[in-house]
BALUM-354076 format. One line per field, with one value per residue: residue in one letter; x, y, z of N, C-alpha, C in turn. Coordinates in nm, 3 decimals. Example, Ala and Ser with C-alpha at 12.3 -4.5 7.8 and 13.67 -1.06 7.14 Angstrom:
# residues 2
rest = c(A S)
n.u = c(1.319 1.285)
n.v = c(-0.569 -0.225)
n.w = c(0.780 0.708)
ca.u = c(1.230 1.367)
ca.v = c(-0.450 -0.106)
ca.w = c(0.780 0.714)
c.u = c(1.320 1.290)
c.v = c(-0.330 0.003)
c.w = c(0.780 0.787)
This chain:
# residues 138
rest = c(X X X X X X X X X X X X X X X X X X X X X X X X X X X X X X X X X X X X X X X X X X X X X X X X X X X X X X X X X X X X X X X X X X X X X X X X X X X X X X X X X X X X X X X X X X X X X X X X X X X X X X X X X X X X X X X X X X X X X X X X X X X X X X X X X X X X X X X X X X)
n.u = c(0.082 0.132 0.373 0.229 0.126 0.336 0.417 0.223 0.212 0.494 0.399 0.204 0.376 0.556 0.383 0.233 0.515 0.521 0.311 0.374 0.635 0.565 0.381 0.565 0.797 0.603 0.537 0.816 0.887 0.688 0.772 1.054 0.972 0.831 1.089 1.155 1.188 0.934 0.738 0.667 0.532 0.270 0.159 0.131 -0.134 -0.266 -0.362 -0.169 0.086 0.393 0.662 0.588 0.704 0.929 0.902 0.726 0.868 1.062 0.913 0.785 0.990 1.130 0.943 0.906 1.120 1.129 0.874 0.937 1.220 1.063 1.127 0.924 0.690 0.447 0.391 0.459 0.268 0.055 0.108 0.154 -0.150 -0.292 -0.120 -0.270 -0.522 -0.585 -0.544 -0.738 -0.979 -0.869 -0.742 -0.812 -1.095 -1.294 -1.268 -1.406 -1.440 -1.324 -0.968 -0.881 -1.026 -0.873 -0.955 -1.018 -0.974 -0.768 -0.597 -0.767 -0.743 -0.466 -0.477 -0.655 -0.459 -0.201 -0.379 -0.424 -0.178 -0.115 -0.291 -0.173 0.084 0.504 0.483 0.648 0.873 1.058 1.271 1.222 1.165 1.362 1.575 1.451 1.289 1.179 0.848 0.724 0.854 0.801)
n.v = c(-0.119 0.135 0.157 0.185 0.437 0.602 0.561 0.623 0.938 0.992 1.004 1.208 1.412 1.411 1.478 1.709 1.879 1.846 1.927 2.285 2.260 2.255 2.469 2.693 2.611 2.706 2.978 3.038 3.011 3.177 3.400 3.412 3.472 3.733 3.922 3.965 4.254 4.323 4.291 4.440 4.598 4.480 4.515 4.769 4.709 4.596 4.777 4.864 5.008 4.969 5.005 4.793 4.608 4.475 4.417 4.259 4.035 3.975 3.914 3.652 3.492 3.482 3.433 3.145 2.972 3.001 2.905 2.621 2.590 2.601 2.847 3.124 3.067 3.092 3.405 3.388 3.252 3.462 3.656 3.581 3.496 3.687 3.793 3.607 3.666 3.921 3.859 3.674 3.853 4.152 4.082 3.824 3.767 3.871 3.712 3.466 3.179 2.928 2.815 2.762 2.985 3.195 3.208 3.217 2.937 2.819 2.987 2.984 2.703 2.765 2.930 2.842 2.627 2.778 2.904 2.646 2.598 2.887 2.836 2.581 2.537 2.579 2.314 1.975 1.871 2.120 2.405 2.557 2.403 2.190 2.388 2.505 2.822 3.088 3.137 3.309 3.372 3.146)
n.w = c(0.000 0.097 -0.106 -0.344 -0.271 -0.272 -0.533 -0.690 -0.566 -0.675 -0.981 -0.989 -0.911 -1.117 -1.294 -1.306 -1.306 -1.573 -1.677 -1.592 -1.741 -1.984 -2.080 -2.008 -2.197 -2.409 -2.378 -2.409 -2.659 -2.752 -2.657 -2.743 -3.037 -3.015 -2.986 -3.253 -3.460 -3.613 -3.475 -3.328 -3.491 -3.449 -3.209 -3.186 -3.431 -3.227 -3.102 -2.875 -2.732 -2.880 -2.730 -2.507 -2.659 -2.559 -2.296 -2.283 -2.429 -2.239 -2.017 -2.118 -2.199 -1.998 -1.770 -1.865 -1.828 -1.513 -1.445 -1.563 -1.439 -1.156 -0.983 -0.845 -0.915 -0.863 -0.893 -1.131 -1.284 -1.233 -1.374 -1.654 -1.656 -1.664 -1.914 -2.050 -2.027 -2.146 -2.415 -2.473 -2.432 -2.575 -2.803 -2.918 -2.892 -3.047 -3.259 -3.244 -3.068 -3.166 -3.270 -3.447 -3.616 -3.534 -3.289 -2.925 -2.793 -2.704 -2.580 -2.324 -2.235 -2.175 -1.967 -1.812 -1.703 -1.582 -1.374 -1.240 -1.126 -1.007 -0.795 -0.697 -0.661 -0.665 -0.659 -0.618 -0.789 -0.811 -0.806 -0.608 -0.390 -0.333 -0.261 -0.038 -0.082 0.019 0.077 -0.040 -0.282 -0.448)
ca.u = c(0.000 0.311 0.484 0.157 0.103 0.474 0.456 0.117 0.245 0.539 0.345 0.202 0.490 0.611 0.304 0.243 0.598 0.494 0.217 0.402 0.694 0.464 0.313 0.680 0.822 0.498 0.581 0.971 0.908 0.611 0.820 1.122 0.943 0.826 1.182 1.123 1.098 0.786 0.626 0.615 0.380 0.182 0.097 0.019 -0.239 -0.380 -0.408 -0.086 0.212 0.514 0.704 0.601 0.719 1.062 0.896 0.620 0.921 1.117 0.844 0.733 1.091 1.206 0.850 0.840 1.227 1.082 0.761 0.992 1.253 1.004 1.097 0.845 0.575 0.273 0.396 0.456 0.117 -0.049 0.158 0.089 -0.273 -0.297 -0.115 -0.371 -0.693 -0.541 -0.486 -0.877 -1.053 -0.860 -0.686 -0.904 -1.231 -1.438 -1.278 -1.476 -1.404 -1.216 -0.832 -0.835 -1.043 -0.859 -1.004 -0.962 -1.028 -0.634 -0.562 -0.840 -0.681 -0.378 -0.555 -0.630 -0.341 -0.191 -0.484 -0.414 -0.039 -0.111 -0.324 -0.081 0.228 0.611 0.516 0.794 0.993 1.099 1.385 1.194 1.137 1.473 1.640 1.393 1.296 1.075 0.689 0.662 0.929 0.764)
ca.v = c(0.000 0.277 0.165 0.257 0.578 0.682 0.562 0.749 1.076 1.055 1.032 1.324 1.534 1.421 1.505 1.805 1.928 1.835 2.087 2.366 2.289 2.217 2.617 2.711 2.592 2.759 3.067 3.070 2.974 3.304 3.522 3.475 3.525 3.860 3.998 4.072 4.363 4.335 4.241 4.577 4.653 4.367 4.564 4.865 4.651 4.568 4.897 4.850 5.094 4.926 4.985 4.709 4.485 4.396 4.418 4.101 3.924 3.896 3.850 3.560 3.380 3.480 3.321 3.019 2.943 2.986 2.771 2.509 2.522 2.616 2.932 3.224 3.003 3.195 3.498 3.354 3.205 3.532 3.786 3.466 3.482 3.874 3.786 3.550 3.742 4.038 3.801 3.631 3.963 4.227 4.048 3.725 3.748 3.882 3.594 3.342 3.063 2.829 2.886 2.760 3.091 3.329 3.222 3.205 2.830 2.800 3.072 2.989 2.615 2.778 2.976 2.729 2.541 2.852 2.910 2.520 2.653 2.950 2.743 2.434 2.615 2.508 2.147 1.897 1.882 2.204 2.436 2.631 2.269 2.158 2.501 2.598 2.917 3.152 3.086 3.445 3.396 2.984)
ca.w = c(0.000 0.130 -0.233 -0.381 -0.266 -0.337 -0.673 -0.720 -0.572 -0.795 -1.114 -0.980 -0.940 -1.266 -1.442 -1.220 -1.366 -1.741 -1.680 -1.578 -1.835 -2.114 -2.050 -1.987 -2.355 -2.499 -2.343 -2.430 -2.795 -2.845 -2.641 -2.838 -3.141 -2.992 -3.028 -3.389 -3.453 -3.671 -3.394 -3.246 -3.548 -3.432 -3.088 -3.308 -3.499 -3.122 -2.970 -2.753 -2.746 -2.930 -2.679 -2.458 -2.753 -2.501 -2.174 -2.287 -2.467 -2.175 -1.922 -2.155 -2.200 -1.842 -1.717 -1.916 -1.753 -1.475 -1.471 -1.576 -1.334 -1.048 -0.916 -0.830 -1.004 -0.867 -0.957 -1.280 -1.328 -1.217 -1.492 -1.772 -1.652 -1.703 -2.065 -2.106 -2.020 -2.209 -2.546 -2.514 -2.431 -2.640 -2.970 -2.988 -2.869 -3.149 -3.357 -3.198 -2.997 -3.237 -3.279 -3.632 -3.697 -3.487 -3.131 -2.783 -2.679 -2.676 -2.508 -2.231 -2.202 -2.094 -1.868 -1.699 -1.648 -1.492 -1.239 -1.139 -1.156 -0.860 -0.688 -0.639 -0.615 -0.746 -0.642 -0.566 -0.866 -0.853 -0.760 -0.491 -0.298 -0.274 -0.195 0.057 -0.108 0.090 0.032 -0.108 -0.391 -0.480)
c.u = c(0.087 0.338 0.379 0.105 0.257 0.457 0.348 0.154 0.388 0.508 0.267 0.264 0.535 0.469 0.267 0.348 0.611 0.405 0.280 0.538 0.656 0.436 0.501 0.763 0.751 0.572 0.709 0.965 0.839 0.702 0.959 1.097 0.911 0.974 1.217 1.084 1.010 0.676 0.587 0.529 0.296 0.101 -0.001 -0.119 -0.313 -0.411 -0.323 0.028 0.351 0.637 0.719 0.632 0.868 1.009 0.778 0.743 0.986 1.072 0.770 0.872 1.121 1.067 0.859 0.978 1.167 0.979 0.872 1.115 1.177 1.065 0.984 0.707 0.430 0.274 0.413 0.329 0.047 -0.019 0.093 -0.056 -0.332 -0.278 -0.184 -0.541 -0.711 -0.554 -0.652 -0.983 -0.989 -0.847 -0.791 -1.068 -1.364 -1.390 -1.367 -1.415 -1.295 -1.056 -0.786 -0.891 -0.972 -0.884 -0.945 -0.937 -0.835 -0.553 -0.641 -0.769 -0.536 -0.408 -0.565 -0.513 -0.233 -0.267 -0.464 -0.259 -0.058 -0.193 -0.273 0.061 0.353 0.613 0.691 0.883 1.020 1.204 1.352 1.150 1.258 1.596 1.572 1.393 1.238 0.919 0.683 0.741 0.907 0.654)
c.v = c(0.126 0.234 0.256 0.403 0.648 0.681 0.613 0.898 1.145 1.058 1.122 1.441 1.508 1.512 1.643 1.921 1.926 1.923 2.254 2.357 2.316 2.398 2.661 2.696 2.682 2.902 3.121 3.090 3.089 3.428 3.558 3.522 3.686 3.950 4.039 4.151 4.422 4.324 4.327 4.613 4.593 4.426 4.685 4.832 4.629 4.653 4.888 4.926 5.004 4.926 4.869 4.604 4.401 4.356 4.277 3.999 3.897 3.851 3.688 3.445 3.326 3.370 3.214 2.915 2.904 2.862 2.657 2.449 2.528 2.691 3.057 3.205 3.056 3.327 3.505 3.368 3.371 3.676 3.685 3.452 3.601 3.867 3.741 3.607 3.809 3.977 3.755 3.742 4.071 4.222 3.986 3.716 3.801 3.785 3.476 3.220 2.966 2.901 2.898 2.877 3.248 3.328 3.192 3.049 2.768 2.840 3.022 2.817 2.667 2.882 2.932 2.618 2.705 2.925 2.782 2.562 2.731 2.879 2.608 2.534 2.519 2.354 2.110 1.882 2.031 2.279 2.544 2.476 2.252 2.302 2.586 2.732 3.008 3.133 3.213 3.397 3.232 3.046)
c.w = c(0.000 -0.041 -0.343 -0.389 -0.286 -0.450 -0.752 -0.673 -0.644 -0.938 -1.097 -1.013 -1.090 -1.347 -1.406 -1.316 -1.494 -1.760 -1.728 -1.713 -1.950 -2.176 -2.086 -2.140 -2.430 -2.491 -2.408 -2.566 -2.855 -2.779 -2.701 -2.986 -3.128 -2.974 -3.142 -3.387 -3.509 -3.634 -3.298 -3.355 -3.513 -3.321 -3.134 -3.350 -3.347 -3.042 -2.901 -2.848 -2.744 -2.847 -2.537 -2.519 -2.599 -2.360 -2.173 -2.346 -2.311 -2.044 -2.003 -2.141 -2.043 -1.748 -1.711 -1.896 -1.616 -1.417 -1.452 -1.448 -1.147 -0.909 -0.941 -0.934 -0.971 -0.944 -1.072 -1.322 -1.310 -1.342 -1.620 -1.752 -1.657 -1.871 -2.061 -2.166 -2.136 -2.408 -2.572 -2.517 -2.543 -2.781 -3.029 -2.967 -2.991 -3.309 -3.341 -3.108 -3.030 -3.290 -3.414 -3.725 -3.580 -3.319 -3.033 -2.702 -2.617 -2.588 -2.344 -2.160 -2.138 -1.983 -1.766 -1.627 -1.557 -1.346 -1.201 -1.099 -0.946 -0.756 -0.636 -0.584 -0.715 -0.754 -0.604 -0.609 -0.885 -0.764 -0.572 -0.364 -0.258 -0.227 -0.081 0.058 -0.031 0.001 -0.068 -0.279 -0.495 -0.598)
């Protein structure tokens, strides 16, 4: 029974940490694309001042590091859940729902995995567990 519940709460943590990396990759891979700098017209086109083109890339790479190695993972989740809102309400939302025309349901799936994100915390595989980080900075 004991072997059981170890070897169920580490396919937890593993999958737990496939979550948050999973988000974490996503993240790294749109926020280095946001260092083009064509992609400050792109903010233009959304009503946003071009100058936050550097200040979303490197809260997206620096996040999605983050996430993955599991420091300051709430505070992650809660800036990535601000981008998020910000991306289904302002860019995508009068595309519709579906992603293949433009919509949000993509955006709202990672949504959610960052609201399970601040509400779990860095979990066990992560760097704020074994360094005994302060709760505030997890």
């Amino acid at each position: 029974m004991l072997i059981q519940k170890i070897k169920a709460k580490t396919v937890h943590d593993i999958t737990y940490w496939g979550i948050k990396a999973s988000v974490g990759v996503i993240f790294i891979a749109y926020g280095i694309q946001k260092f083009d700098p064509i992609w400050g017209e792109h903010l233009i086109g959304f009503g946003l001042p071009p100058e936050l083109q550097i200040p979303i890339a490197l809260a997206e790479v620096i996040g999605g590091i983050f996430l993955i190695i599991g420091v300051m993972t709430r505070i992650t989740g809660a800036v990535f859940s601000i981008i998020l809102l910000d991306a289904i309400f302002h860019i995508r939302w009068n595309n519709g729902f579906f992603i293949a025309q433009g919509g949000w349901d993509y955006d709202l799936a990672l949504l959610a995995m960052m609201l399970f994100v601040i509400t779990v915390g860095p979990g066990q595989l992560s760097l704020s567990s074994k360094l005994k980080i302060p709760k505030i900075l997890r």
